[in-house]
C-alpha positions in Angstrom: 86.8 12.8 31.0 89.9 11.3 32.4 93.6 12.5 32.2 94.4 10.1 29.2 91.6 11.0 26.7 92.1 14.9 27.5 95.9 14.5 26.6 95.0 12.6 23.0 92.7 15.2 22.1 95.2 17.7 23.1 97.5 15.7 20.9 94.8 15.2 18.3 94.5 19.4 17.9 97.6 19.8 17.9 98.3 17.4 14.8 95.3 19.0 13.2 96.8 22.7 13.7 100.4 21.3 12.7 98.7 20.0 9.5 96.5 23.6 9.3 99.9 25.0 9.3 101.7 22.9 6.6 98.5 23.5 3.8 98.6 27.2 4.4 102.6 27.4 4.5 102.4 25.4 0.9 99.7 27.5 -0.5 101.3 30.7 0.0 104.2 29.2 -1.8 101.9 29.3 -5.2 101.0 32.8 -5.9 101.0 34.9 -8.9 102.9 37.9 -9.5 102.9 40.6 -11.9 105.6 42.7 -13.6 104.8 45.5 -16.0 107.1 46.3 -18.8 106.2 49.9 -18.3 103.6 51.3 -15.8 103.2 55.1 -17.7 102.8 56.1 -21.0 103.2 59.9 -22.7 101.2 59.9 -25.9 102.8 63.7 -26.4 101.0 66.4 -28.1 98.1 65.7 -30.7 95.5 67.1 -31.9 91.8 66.8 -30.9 90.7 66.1 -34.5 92.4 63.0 -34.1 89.9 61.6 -31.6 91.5 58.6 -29.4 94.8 57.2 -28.9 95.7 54.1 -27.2 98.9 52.0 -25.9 99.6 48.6 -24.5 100.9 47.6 -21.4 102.4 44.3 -21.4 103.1 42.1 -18.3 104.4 38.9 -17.4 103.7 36.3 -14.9 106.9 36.1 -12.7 105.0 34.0 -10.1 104.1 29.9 -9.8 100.4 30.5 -10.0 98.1 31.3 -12.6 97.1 35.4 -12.9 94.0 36.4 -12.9 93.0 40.3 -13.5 89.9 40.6 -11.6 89.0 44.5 -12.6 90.3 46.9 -14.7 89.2 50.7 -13.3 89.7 54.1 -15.6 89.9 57.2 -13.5 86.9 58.7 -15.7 85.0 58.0 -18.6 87.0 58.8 -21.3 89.7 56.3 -20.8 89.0 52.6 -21.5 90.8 49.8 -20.2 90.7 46.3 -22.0 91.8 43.2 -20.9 91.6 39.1 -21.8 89.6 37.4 -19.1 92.0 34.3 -19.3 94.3 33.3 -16.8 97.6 33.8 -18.1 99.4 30.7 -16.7 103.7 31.3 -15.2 106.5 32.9 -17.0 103.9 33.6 -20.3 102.9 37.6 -21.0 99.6 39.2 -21.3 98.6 42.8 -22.3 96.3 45.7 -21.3 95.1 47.9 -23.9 94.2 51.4 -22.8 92.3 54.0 -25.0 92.2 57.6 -24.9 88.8 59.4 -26.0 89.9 63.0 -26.7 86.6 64.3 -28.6 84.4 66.5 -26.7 87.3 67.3 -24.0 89.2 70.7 -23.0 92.6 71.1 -24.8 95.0 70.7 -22.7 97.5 68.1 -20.7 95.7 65.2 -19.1 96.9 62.1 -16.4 94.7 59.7 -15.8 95.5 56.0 -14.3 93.4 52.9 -14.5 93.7 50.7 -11.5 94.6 47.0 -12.0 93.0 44.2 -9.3 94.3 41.0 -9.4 95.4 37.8 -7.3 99.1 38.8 -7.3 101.5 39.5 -4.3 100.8 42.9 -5.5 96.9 43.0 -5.6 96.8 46.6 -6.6 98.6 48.4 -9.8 98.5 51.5 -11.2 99.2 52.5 -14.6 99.3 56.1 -16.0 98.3 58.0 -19.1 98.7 61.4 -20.0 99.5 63.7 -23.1 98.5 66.9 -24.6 95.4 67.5 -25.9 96.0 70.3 -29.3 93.1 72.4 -29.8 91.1 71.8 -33.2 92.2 74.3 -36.1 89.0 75.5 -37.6 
């Protein structure tokens, strides 16, 4: 190889990096970010007879990309998490549903958080439930 042709493929690389550069800079621009309107709920004090409780977290899309929730994660098995599957596009609201299942359990207080994965800035959120389980009157 002769001094020319190694100085055009320097110059070559160095468009392609350039370029490399410009596609990553503009994809980052896109992203999806999430805002809860709460990130904890108290249910209070209620009875065990009453069996479950649930809430709704609600959340809106403040970024320029679609949001996608990839998991929803309950700390144990006696709260469920539910969520749409659907991307929820910019600047419109979605909603996690969470669900208590107080039957068969201690009386007593309880926390417990389900973990939120998505492709947001903020990959990772945690939302909290907790309340006071009333023993049964019998």
């Amino acid at each position: 190889m002769n001094f020319k042709s190694i100085c055009e493929m320097k110059k070559i690389m160095l468009v392609f990096l350039m370029l490399s550069l410009c596609i990553g800079y503009a994809a980052a621009q896109n992203q999806a970010d999430i805002k809860f309107d709460k990130t904890e709920h108290n249910f209070g004090a209620f009875s065990q007879e009453k069996g479950t409780v649930t809430t709704v977290f609600t959340f809106t899309n403040v970024g320029t990309a679609p949001l996608v929730i990839h998991q929803a994660v309950a700390s144990c098995g006696c709260t469920v998490p539910e969520y749409s599957q659907e991307a929820v596009l910019p600047g419109k609201t979605g909603s996690i549903k969470v669900t208590y299942d107080a039957r068969d359990k201690y009386p007593g207080h309880f926390k417990k958080s389900v973990t939120i994965r998505t492709n947001a800035k903020t990959e990772i959120v945690r939302l909290f439930i907790e309340g006071e389980v009333l023993a049964d009157v019998k």
